[in-house]
C-alpha positions as CSV (number, residue, x, y, z in Angstrom):
1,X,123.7,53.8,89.1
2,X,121.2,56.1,87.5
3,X,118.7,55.5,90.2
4,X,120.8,57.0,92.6
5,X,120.8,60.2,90.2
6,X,117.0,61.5,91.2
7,X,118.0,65.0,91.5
8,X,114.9,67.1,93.9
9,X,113.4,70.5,92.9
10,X,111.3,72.1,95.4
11,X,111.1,75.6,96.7
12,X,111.2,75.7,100.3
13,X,108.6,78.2,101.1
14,X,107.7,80.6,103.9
15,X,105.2,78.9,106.7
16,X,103.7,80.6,109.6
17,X,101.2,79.8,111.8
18,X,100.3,83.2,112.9
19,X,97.2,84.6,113.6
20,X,97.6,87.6,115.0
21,X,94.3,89.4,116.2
22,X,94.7,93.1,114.6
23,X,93.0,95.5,116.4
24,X,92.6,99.5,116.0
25,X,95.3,101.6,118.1
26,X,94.7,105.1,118.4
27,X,98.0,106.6,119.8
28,X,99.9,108.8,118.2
29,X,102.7,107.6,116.0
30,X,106.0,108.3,117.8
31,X,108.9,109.7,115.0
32,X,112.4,108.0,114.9
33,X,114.6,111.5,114.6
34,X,117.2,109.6,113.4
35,X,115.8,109.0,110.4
36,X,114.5,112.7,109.5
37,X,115.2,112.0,105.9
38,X,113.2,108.8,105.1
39,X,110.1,108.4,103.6
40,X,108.3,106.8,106.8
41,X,109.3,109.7,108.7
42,X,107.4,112.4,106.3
43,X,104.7,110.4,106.5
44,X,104.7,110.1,110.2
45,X,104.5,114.1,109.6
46,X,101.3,114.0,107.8
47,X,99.7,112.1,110.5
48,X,100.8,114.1,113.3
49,X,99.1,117.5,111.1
50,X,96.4,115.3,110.2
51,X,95.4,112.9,112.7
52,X,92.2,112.4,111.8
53,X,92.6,111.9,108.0
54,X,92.1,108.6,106.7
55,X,94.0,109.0,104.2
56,X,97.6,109.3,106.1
57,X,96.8,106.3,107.5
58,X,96.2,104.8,104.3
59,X,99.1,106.2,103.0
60,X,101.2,104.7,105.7
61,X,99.2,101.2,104.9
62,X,100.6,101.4,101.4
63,X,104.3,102.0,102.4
64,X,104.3,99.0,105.2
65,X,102.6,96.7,102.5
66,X,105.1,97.6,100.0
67,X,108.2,96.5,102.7
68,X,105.8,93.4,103.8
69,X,105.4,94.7,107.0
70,X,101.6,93.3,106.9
71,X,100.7,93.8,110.3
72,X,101.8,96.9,110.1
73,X,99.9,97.8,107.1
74,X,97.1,95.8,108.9
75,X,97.2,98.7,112.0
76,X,97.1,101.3,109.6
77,X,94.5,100.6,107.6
78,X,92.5,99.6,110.8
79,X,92.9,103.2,111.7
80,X,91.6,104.9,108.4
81,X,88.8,102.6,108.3
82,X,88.0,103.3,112.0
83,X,87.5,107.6,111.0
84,X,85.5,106.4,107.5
85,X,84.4,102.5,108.0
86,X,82.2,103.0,104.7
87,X,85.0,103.8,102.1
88,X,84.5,100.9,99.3
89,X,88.7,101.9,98.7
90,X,89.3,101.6,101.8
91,X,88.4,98.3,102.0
92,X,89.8,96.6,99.1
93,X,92.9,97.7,100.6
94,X,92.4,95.5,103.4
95,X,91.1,93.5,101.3
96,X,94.5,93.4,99.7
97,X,96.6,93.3,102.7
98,X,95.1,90.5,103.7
99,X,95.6,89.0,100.8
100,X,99.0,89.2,101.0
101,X,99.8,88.3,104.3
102,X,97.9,85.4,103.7
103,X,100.2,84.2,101.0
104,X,103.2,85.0,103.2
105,X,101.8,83.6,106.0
106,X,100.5,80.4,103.6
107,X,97.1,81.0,106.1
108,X,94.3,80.2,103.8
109,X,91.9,82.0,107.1
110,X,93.1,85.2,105.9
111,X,91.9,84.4,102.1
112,X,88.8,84.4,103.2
113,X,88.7,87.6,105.6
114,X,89.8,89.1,102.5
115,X,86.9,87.7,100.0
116,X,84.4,89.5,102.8
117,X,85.7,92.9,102.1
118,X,86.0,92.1,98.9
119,X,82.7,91.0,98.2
120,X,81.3,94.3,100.2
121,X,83.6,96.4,98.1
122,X,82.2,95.3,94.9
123,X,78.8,95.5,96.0
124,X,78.8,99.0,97.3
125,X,80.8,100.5,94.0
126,X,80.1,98.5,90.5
127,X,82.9,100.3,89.0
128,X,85.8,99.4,91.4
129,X,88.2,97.4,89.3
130,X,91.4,96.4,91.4
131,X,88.1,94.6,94.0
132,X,87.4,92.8,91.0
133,X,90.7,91.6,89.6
134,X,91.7,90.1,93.1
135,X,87.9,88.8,93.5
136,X,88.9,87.7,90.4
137,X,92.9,85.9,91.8
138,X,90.8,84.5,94.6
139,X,88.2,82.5,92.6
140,X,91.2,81.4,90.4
141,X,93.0,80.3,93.6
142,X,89.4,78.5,94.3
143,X,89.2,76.7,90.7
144,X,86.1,78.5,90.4
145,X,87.2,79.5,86.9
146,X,83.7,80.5,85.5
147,X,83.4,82.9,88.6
148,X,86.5,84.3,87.7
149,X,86.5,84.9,83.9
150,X,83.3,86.5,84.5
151,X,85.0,89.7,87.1
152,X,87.8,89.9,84.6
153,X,85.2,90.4,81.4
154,X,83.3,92.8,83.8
155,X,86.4,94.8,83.8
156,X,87.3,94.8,80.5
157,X,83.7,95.9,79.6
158,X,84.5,99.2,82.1
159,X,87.6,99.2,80.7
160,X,89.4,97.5,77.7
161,X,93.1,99.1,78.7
162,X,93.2,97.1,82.2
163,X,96.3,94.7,81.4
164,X,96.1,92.9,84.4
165,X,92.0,91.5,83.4
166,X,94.4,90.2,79.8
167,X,96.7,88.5,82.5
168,X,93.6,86.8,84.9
169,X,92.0,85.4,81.5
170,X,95.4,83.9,80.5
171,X,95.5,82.4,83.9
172,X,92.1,81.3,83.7
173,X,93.0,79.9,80.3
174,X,96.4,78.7,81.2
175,X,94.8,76.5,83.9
176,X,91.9,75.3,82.2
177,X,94.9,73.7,80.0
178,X,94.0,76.1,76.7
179,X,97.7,77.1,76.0
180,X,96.1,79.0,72.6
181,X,93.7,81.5,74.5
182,X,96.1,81.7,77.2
183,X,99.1,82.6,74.8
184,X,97.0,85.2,73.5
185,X,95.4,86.7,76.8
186,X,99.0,86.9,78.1
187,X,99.9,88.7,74.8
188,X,97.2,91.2,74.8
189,X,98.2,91.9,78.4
190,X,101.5,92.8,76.7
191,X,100.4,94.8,74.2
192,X,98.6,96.8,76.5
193,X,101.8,97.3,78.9
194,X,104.8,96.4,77.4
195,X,106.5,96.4,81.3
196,X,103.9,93.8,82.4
197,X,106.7,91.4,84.3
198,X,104.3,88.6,85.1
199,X,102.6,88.2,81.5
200,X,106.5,87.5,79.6
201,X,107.0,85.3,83.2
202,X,104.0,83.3,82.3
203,X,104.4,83.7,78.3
204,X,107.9,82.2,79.5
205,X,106.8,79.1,81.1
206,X,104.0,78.5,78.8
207,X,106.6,78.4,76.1
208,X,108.5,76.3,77.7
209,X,106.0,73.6,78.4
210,X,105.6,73.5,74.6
211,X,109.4,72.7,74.6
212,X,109.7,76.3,72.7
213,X,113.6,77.8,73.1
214,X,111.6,81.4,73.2
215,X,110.8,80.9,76.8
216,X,114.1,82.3,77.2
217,X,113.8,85.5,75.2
218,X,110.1,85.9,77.7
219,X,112.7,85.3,80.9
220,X,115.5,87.7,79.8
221,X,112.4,90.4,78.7
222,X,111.0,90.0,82.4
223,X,114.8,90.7,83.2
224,X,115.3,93.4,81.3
225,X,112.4,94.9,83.3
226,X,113.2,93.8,86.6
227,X,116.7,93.0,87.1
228,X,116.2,91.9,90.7
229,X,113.5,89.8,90.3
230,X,114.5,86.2,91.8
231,X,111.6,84.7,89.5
232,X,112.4,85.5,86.6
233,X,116.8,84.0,86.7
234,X,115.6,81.2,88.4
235,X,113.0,80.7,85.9
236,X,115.9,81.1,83.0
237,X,118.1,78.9,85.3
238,X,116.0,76.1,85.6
239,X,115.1,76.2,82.0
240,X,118.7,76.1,81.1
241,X,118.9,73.0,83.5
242,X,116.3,71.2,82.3
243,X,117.6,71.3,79.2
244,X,121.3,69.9,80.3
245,X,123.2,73.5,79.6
246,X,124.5,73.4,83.0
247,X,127.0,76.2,82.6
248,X,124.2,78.9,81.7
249,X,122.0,77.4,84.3
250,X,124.4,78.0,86.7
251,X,125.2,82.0,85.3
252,X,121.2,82.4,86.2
253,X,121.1,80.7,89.2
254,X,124.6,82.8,90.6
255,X,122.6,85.8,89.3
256,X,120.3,85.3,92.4
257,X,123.2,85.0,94.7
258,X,124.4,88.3,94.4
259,X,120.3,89.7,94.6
260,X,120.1,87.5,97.8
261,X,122.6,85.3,99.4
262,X,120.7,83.6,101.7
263,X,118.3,82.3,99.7
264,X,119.1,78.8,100.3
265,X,117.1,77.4,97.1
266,X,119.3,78.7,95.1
267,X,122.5,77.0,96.3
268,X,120.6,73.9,96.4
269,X,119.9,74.9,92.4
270,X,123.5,75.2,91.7
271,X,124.4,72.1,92.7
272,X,122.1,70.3,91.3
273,X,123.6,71.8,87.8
274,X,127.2,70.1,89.3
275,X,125.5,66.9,89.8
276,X,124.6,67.4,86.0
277,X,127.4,67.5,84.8
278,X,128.8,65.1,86.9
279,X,126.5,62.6,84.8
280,X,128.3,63.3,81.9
281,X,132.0,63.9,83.1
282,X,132.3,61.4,86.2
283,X,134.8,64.3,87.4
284,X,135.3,63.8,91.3
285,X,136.1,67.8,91.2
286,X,132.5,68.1,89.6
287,X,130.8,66.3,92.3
288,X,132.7,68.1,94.9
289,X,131.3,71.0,93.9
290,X,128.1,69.5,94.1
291,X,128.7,68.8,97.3
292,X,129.9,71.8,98.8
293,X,126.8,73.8,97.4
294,X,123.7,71.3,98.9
295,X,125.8,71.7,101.7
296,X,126.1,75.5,102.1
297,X,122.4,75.7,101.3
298,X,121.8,72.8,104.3
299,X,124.0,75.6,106.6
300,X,121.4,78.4,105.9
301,X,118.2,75.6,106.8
302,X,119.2,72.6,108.2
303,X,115.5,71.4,107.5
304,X,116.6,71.5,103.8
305,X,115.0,67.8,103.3
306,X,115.6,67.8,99.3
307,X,119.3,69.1,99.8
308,X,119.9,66.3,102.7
309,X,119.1,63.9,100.7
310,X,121.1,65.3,97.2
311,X,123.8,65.3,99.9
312,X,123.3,61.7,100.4
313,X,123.5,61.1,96.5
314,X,127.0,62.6,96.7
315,X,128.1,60.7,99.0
316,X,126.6,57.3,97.4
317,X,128.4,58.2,94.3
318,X,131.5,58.1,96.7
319,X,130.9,54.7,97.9
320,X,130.9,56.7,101.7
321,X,127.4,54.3,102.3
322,X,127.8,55.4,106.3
323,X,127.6,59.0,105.4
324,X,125.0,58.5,102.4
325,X,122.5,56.5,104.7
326,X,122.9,59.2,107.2
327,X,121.8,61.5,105.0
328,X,118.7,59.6,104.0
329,X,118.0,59.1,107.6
330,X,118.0,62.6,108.4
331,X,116.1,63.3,105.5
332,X,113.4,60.7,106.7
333,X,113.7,62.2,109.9
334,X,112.5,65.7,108.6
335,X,110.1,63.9,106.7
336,X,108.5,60.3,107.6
337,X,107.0,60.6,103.7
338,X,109.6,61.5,101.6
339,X,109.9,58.8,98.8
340,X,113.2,59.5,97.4
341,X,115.3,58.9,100.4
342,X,113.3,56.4,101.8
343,X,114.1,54.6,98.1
344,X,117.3,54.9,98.3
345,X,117.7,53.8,101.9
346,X,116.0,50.3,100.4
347,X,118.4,50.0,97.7
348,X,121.4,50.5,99.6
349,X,119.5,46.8,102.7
């Protein structure tokens, strides 16, 4: 029976195939007056007193990027750069937008769009350190590790206070399979900022790769500085998991119900932590709970392939082989490769 047991953990990301061509607008922004309160709307102000400021626009840039409206942001900063096209600011904030959207988007084209301005930006102003540290993410993201260490030492030799340069080095570190360096680049990053959420993240799960319990105390820090991050409970929930404490798995995991409750990973999560326990119990009450949760997170995407097929297990563990092989067959349906299903459709022929 414990072949039937394989348990899936994959975040289902965001995929778009956009590629929107962004081009320059010059209208006038129109004002929503029903919203004569909200920050959009006072910047809509600035604009209208100072059309031809690029700095408006940029501002407006920074508040669409900040509520991922990227295109939006993308408009924007098309504008500001359109009144002062030879800002080296300017464009490592497209730079950055880009960036972005291209990891929403999971459009690698846009990567490179953004390593252009980039690369202009760094050229035109040696001093400009946020070009450099996302040069710097980029070459990372590349496995060009050398090129990367080197923009992050460039910084720190402009300034030794940036934190995030600490962070890119224990990345660089952290990938290159060093856990020592990378342990210490992450704690210097700290030391420097003692708010820096993605260094006690990454101190987290470097810690917990060494099968070290403080991985949680890292977790619960990034908590205490961000209590709506969805990282860092499911982080601490999958931790707890992994380490067959289902009950506190589950507390983290229900944590990110109530930040969002349509994030179908997470329901998937929690019944995985059911089908845990039901391991150890055999209670049918256990695995009905396991059931009902793969099958709420299958409600919010029916393309949930992993949950579909955890679905399946239920129902194998039921002796229902109809329903389980439907399951696998839907599964396989989604996805001609996926192993675990096509396993279990073998074992049950």
């Amino acid at each position: 029976m414990k072949k039937l047991l394989f348990i899936s953990f994959f975040i289902i990301g965001c995929n778009s195939n956009s590629n929107q061509k962004i081009t320059v607008v010059e209208n006038e922004p129109v004002i929503d007056n029903s919203n004569l309160n909200n920050e959009l709307y006072e910047i809509d102000k600035e604009i209208i007193n100072n059309p031809k400021s690029p700095n408006v626009y940029l501002k407006r840039a920074l508040y669409h990027q900040n509520k991922r409206n990227f295109n939006s942001a993308l408009e924007d900063i098309n504008r500001a750069l359109s009144i002062t096209p030879d800002l080296s600011f300017l464009k490592y904030h497209k730079a950055s937008i880009l960036y972005e959207l291209a990891v929403f988007n999971q459009d690698i084209s846009l990567i490179d769009e953004s390593k252009i301005y980039l690369d202009n930006c760094i050229k035109e102003d040696p001093d400009i350190i946020p070009a450099r540290l996302l040069r710097a993410k980029i070459f990372l993201f590349e496995k060009k590790t050398e090129e990367a260490m080197k923009l992050a030492n460039q910084v720190l030799k402009i300034d030794k206070r940036i934190s995030e340069a600490y962070f890119i080095k224990g990345m660089i570190y952290h990938f290159l399979g060093n856990s020592n360096l990378a342990s210490s680049s992450y704690q210097t990053a700290i030391e420097v900022d003692p708010n820096y959420f993605d260094a006690y993240i990454h101190m987290g799960m470097l810690s917990e790769s060494a099968g070290n319990d403080i991985a949680i105390d890292y977790y619960n820090s990034a908590i205490e500085i961000n209590s709506s991050s969805i990282e860092a409970h499911r982080n601490k929930g999958l931790y707890y998991h992994f380490n067959e404490n289902y009950s506190e798995a589950r507390k983290a995991f229900k944590f990110i119900v109530q930040i969002d409750s349509n994030f179908e990973e997470t329901y998937f999560n929690i019944g995985n932590t059911f089908l845990g326990e039901y391991n150890i119990s055999k209670s049918n009450s256990i695995l009905d709970s396991a059931l009902m949760y793969y099958q709420k997170a299958t409600s919010l995407n029916s393309f949930y392939v992993q949950a579909i097929h955890n679905i399946g297990i239920c129902y194998e563990i039921k002796n229902d082989l109809v329903k389980a092989k439907s399951c696998y067959l839907k599964a396989i349906e989604i996805d001609n490769n996926y192993s675990p299903s096509l396993k279990a459709l073998n074992s049950l022929d």
